[in-house]
N, C-alpha and C positions, 0 to 999 in steps of 0.2 A: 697157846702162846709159843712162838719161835724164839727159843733161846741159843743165842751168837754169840761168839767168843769176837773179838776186831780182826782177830786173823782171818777168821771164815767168814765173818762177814766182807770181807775186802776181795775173798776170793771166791764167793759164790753167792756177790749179795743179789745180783740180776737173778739167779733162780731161786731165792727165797723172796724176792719180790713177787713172783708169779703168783706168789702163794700165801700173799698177804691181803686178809679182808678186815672188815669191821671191828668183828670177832671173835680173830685170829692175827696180832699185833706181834713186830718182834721185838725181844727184847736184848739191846747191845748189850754185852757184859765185857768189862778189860780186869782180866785175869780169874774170872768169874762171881765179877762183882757187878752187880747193873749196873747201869751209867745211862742209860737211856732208855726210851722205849719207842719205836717207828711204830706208826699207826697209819691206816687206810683213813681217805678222806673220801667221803661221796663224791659220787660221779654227777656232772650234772645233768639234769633233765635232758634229754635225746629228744621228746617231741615240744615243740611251741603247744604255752597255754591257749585259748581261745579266748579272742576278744569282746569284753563284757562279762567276764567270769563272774565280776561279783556284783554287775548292776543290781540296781533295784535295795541292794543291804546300807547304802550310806547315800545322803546327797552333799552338794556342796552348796554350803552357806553365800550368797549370795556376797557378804563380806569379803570373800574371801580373794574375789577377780577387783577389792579397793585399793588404792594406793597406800605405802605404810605410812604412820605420822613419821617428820623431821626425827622424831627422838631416837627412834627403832632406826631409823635409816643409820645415821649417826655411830648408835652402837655396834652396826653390823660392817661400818667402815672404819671401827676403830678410836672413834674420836673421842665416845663418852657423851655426857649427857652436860 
C-alpha cells in the first residue's frame, strides 16, 4: 500500500499513479491520518468475446417473443394497476 500525505499527493500524484494496481492501492492521509483510499479498477477486456459463447447452455421460451398483458404494460408506464 502507498501511503500519501495531500501534500505529496498533490505534488507527485501522476507518478504514484504509475504504480497503482489491484494490489497495491494508495492510501490519502491529511496530516497522517487516512482519509481515503484510491484503488485500481480493472481494465477492460482488450479482445471481443466470440459470438455464440454460450450457445447450446440456455434456450429461450417461446413465451418470451409474446406480448405483455395490459397490467404489466401499465406498471412499467407508471400507471399502476
Amino acid at each position: 500500500m502507498i501511503t500519501l500525505n495531500i501534500h505529496e499527493a498533490k505534488t507527485n500524484l501522476s507518478k504514484h499513479l504509475k504504480e497503482l494496481t489491484e494490489d497495491k492501492p494508495i492510501l490519502l492521509c491529511k496530516r497522517n491520518i487516512p482519509i481515503a483510499k484510491i484503488c485500481a479498477i480493472k481494465q477492460k477486456v482488450s479482445k471481443k468475446r466470440p459470438i455464440g459463447l454460450a450457445k447450446g447452455e440456455f434456450t429461450v421460451p417461446k413465451s418470451f417473443f409474446e406480448p405483455l398483458p395490459d397490467e404489466m404494460i401499465s406498471l412499467f408506464e407508471g400507471h399502476g394497476v
